[in-house]
C-alpha positions in Angstrom: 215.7 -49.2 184.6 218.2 -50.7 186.8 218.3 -54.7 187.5 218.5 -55.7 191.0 218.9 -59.8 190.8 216.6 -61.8 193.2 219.1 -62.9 195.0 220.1 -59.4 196.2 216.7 -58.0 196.0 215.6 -61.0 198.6 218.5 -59.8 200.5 218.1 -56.2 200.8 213.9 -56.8 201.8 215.2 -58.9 204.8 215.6 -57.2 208.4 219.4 -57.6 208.1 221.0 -56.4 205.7 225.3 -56.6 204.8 225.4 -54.2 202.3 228.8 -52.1 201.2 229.6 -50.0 198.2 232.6 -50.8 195.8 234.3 -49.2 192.8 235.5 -50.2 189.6 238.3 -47.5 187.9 239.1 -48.0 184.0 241.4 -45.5 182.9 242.0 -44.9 179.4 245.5 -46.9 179.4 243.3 -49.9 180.2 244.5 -50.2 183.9 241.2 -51.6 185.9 241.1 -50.4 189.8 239.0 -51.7 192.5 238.3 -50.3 195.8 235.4 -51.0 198.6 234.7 -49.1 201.7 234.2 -52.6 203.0 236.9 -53.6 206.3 238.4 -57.0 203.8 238.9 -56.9 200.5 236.1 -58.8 197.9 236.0 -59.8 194.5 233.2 -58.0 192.8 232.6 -59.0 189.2 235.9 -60.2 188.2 237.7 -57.2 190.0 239.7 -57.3 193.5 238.7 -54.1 195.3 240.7 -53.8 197.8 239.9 -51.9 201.4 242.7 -50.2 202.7 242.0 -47.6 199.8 240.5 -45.2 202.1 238.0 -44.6 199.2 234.5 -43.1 200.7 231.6 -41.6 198.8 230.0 -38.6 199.2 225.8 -37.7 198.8 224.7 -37.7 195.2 221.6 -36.5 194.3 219.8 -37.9 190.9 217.6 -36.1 188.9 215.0 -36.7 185.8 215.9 -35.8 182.1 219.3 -35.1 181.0 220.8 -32.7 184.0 224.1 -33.7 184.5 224.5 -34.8 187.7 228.1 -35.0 189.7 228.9 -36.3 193.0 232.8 -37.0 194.8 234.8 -39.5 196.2 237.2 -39.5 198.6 240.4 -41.6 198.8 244.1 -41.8 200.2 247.4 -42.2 198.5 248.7 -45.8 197.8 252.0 -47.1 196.7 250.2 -49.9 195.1 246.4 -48.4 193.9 247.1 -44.6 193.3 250.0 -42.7 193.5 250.2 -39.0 194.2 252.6 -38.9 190.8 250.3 -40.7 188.5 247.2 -38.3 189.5 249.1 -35.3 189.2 250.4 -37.3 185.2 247.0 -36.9 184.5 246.4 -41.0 184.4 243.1 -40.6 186.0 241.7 -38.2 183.4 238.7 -39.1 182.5 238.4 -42.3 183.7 235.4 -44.4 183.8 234.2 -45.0 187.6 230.9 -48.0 188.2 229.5 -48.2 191.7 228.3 -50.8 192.5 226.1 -52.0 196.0 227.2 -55.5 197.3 226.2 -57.9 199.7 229.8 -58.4 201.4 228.8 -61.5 203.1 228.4 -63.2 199.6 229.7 -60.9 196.7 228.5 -63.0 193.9 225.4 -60.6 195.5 225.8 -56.6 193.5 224.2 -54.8 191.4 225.8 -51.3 189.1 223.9 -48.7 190.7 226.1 -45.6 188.1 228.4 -45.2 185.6 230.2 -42.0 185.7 234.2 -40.3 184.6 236.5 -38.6 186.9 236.1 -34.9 186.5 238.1 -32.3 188.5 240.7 -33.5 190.8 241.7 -32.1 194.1 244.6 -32.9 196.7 245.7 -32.0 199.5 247.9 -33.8 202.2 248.2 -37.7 201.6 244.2 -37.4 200.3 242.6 -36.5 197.1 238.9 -35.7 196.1 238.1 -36.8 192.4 234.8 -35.4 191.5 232.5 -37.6 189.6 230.5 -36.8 186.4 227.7 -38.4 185.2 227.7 -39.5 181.6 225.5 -36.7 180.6 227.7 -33.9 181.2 229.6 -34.9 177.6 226.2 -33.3 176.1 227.3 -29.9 177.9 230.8 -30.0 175.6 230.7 -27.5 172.4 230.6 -29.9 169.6 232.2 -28.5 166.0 234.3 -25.4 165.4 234.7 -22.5 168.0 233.8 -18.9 165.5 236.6 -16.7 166.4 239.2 -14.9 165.2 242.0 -17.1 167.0 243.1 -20.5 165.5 241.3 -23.7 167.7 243.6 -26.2 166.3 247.0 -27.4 168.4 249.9 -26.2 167.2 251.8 -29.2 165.0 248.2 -31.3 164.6 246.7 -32.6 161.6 244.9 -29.2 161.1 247.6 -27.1 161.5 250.4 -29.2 159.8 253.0 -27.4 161.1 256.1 -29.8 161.7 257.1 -29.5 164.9 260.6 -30.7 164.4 262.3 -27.7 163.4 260.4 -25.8 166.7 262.0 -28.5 169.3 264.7 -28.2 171.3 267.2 -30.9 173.6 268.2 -29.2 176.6 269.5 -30.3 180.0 267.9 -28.5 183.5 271.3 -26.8 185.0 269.2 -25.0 187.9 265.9 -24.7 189.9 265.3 -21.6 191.3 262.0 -23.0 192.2 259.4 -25.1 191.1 258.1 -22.2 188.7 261.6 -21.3 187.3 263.7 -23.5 185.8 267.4 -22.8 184.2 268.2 -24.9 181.3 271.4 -25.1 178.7 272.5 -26.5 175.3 269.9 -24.9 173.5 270.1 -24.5 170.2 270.4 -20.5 169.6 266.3 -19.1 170.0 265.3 -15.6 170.4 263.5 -14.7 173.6 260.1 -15.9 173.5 260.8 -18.8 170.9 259.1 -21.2 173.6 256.3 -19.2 175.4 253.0 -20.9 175.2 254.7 -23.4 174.4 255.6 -27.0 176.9 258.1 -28.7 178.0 258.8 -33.1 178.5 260.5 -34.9 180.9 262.0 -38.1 180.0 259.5 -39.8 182.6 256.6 -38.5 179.9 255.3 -36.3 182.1 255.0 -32.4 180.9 254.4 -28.4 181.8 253.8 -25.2 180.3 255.8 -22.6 179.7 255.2 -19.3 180.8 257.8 -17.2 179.7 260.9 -17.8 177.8 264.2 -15.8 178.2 267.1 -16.7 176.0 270.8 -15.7 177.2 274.1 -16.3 175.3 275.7 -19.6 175.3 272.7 -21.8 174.5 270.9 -20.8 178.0 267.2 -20.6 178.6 265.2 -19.0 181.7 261.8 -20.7 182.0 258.5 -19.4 183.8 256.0 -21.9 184.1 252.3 -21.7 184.3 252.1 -23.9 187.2 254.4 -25.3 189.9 255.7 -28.5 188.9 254.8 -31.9 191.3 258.2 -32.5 192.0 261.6 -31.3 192.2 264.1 -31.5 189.3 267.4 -33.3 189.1 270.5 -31.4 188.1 271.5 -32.0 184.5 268.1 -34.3 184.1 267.4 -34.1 180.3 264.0 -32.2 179.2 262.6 -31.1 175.2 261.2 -28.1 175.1 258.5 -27.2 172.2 258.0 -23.8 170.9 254.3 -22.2 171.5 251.6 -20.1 169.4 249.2 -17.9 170.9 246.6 -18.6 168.3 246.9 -15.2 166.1 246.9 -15.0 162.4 249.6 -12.7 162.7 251.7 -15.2 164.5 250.9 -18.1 162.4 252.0 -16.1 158.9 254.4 -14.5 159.7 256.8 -17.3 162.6 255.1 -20.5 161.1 254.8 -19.4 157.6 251.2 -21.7 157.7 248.7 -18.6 156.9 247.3 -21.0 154.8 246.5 -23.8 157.2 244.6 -20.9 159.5 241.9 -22.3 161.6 240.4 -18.9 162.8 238.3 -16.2 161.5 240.8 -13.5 161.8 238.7 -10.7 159.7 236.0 -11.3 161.9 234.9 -7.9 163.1 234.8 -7.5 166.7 231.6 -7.0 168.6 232.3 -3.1 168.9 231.9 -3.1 165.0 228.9 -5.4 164.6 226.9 -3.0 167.1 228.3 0.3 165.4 226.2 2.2 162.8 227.8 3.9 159.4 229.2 7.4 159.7 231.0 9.6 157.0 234.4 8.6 158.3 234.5 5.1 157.4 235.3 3.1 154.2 232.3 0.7 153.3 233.4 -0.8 150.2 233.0 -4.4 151.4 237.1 -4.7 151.3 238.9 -6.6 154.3 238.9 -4.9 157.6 241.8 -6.2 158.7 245.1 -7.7 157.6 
């Protein structure tokens, strides 16, 4: 049950009211945010929110039992709240949003009306949307292993315990075709392919993933990326590139060496099988269907 104090409560059953909405934004670096759809800036709880955010709400809609609701909010890009670069980083994933309603004539007056984490993430312009989840959407994440033939662990983790030293490479960006191809030398020698899947770091932290890798003599690398990259790259600007798996058992005995370590099913037969009936041409002797 949400706790309105008297003080608000007193204020909000009065003919007048001066009533304003503010936010407070934790990410998961610990950086606290405030921002008000308020004209002046006000100290709610502890935390400045300050005005000339842009931020704006849109309708939410709450519902009984555990649906998980979602709603959005709308802001503009700041040098000194959010920047388009630190969104696009990812610094905003999954960050915990409270609204709260406040009496901006006398902000000692509020009350948390949610709690919710930043969802998906859309720009366009100077502007962003961030959509807003409620807490129960974590109850619509699969919890436990995935049953499937390809592996569900990250390729270098503590499942996989591959070291990813010996599948990393120092290279320096020599040209930029675009932002989805990228032209890189001084690699050490890889065969084409070595790094698809796989992603490549910046020294500012931030990263991408690679597409498609095409090795050419002389230590030179042509890079596809999934997705455009947020900015453009400086000539000779220094970038690690880390090699990929595409989750097959095949892949991981045979280039890893780490059949072992496996986190798939891989002689799980396919649905085609499971639905099939016995015939004369088979084998059924209960041996391994596949490799």
């Amino acid at each position: 049950m949400r706790h309105i104090p008297a003080e608000l409560a007193a204020h909000l059953a009065s003919d007048v009211t001066t009533t304003c909405h503010a936010w407070r934004v934790t990410r998961a670096d610990g950086l606290v945010l405030g921002f008000t759809d308020h004209d002046d800036d006000l100290a709610v709880d502890g935390t400045l929110c300050r005005a000339a955010s842009g931020f704006s709400a849109s309708d939410n809609e709450a519902e009984s039992g555990m649906a998980a609701n979602a709603g959005e909010v709308q802001g503009g890009f700041s040098s000194d709240t959010i920047a388009e670069e630190e969104l696009a980083a990812g610094r905003f994933d999954h960050a915990r949003v409270e609204l709260f309603l406040v009496n901006w004539a006398d902000p000692s007056q509020f009350t948390r009306l949610d709690v919710r984490e930043i969802g998906e993430v859309t720009r366009a312009g100077g502007a962003f949307t961030a959509e807003l989840r409620s807490m129960a959407h974590r109850l619509d994440q699969p919890q436990g292993r995935v049953y499937g033939r390809r592996c569900d662990a990250s390729l270098g983790d503590g499942r996989c315990r591959v070291s990813l030293s010996a599948l990393q490479s120092a290279a320096m960006v020599s040209a930029q075709r675009d932002r989805s191809h990228l032209t890189v030398t001084g690699l050490v020698e890889r065969e084409s392919g070595f790094f698809d899947q796989g992603s490549l770091r910046f020294a500012d932290g931030s990263t991408a993933m690679i597409e498609r890798h095409v090795a050419e003599e002389g230590g030179v690398g042509r890079l596809t990326l999934w997705l455009p990259l947020e900015r453009d790259v400086a000539e000779s600007e220094a970038v690690l590139l880390t090699a990929g798996c595409d989750k097959s058992f095949a892949t991981c005995r045979a280039r890893f060496a780490n059949g072992l370590n496996f986190r798939g099913f891989p002689h799980m037969p396919g649905s085609d099988f499971s639905y099939s009936y016995a015939d004369g041409d088979g084998q059924h002797d209960g041996g391994v269907l596949f490799p």
